[in-house]
C-alpha positions in Angstrom: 104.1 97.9 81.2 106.9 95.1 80.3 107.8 92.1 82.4 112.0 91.6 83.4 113.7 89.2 85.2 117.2 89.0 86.5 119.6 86.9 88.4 122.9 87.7 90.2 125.0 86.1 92.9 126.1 88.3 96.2 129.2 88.1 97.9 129.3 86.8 101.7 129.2 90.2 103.2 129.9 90.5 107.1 127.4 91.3 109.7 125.5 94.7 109.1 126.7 95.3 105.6 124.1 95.3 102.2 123.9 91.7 100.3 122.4 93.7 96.9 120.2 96.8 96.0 117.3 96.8 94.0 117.2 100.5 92.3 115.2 102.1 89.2 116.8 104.9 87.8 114.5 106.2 84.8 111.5 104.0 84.9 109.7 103.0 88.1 109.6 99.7 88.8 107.2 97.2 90.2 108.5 94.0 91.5 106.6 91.1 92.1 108.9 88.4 93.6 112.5 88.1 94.8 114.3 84.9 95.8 117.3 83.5 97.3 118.9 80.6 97.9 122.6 80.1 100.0 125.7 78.7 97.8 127.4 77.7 101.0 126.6 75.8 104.4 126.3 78.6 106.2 123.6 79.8 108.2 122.1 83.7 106.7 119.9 86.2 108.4 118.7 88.5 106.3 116.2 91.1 105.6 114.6 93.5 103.2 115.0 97.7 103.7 114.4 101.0 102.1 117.6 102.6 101.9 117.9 105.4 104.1 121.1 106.8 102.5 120.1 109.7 100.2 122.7 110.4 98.2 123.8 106.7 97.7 124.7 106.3 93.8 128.4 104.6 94.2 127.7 101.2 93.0 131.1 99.1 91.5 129.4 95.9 90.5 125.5 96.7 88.7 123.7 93.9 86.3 121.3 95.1 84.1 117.5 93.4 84.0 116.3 91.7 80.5 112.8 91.9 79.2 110.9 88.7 79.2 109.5 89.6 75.2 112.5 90.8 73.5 110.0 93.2 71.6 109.7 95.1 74.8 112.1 97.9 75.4 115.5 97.2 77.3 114.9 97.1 81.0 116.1 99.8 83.1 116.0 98.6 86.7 119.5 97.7 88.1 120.2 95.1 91.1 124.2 96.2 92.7 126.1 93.8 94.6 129.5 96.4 95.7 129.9 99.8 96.3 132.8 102.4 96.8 129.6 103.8 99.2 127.4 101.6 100.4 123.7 102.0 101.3 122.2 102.4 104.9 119.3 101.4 106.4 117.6 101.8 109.4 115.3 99.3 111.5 112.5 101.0 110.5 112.9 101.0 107.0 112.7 97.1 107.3 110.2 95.2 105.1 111.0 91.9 105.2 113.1 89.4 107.7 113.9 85.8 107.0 116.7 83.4 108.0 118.2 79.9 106.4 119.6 77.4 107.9 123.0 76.1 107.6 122.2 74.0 104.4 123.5 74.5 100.7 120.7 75.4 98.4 118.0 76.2 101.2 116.0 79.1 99.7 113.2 81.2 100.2 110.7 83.3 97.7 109.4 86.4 98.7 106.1 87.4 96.8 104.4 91.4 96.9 100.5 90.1 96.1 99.9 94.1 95.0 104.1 94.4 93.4 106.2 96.9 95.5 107.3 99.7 94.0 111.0 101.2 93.3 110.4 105.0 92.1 113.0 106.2 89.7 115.6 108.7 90.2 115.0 108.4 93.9 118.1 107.7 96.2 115.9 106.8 98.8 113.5 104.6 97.4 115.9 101.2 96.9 115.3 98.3 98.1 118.7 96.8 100.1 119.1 93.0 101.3 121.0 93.1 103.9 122.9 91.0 106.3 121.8 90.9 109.7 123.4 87.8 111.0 126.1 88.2 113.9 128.3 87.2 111.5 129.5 86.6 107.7 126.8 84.9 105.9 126.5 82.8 102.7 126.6 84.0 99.2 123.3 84.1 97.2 122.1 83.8 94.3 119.4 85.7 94.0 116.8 86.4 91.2 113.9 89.0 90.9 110.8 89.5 88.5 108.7 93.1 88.1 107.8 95.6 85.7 108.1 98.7 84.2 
């Protein structure tokens, strides 16, 4: 398996929308760590899902991983930040929950100590950051690191 890293920036999304999805659609993926931090003073609530949407595939905005060893083979793993149809999630598909204060550049990094996998050419196996403040939150800019 090859490392990969990437970077993006969300938009500030309303209450109960997706921030970015995390999806692997030839090679499963392992990630490792995922971070934020808020570009704007604005106090974000916001957690990690499954997506619960199975026939999500309309993405409008999708960046593209890079190897860390440029001898490795291109990465395949996507990260989307808009959609023409949007993933869902439910409460139970909830992984992870954290909130940042009102403060430019307050962050947070979330590590898996075993990776956690994202299976390939499954719609309902993405992970989705989503907003789950009362209101609009900040944009992020976001980074994650796995392998494949």
């Amino acid at each position: 398996m090859a490392w990969y890293e990437i970077g993006w920036v969300t938009t500030a999304t309303a209450s109960g929308t997706p921030l970015a999805a995390i999806r692997a659609p030839t090679r499963n993926s392992r990630i490792w760590e995922i971070g934020y931090g808020l570009n704007a003073a604005t106090a974000t609530l916001a957690s990690l899902f499954r997506n619960t949407n199975g026939s999500y595939a309309a993405s409008t905005s999708t960046s593209v991983g890079q190897q860390e060893n440029p001898a490795d083979a291109a990465g395949t793993t996507l990260v989307d930040t808009a959609w023409s149809t949007a993933p869902t999630i439910t409460a139970a598909s909830r992984i992870r929950r954290f909130q940042l204060p009102a403060t430019i550049g307050a962050s947070l990094i979330w590590t898996f100590r075993n990776g956690l996998w994202v299976r390939s050419a499954t719609a309902t196996d993405i992970l989705v950051l989503w907003n789950e403040g009362g209101s609009s939150c900040s944009v992020l800019n976001g980074y994650c690191i796995w392998e494949e």
